[in-house]
N, C-alpha and C positions, 0 to 999 in steps of 0.2 A: 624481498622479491623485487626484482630490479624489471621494468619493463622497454622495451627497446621500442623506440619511436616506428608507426606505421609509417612506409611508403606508400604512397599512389601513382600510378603512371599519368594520372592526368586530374586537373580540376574536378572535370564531370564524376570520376569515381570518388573525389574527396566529398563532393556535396552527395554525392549518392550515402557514400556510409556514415556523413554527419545526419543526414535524414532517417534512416535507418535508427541513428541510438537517441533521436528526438523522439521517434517514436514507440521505440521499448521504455523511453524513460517515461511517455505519459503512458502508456498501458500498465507500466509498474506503478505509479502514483493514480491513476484508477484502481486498481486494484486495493492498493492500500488502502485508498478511501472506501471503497466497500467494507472493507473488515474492520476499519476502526466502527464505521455505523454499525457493524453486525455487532460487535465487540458492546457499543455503546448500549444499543439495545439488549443486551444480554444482560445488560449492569444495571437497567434501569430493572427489566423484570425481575433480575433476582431483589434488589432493592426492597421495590415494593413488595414481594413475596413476604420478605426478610421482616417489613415494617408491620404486614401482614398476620404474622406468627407473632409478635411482641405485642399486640395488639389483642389477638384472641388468647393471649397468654399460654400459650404451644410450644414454647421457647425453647 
C-alpha cells in the first residue's frame, strides 16, 4: 500500500493535524492501558481461583 504524502496549505493547518494524531495516539495508549489492567486483573483472579481448586482438591 503506497501512501502519498499530505499537503497543507499553510503551517497552522500542519500543527493543527500533527495535534490532532498526538492526541488519538494518547487516547489510544490510554485505552490500551486500561485493558492490559483489565486484562491483568482478570489473570490474577482466575490464578488465584485456579490455586483455589488445587488446593481444596476440586481439580
Amino acid at each position: 500500500m503506497k501512501y502519498e504524502p499530505v499537503k497543507y496549505n499553510s503551517r497552522e493547518e500542519a500543527v493543527t493535524a500533527l495535534r490532532r494524531m498526538i492526541q488519538r495516539k494518547r487516547e489510544l495508549e490510554k485505552r490500551v492501558q486500561e485493558e492490559f489492567v483489565k486484562a491483568r486483573k482478570e489473570a490474577i483472579n482466575h490464578h488465584s481461583l485456579a490455586c483455589m481448586k488445587t488446593l481444596s482438591g476440586k481439580e
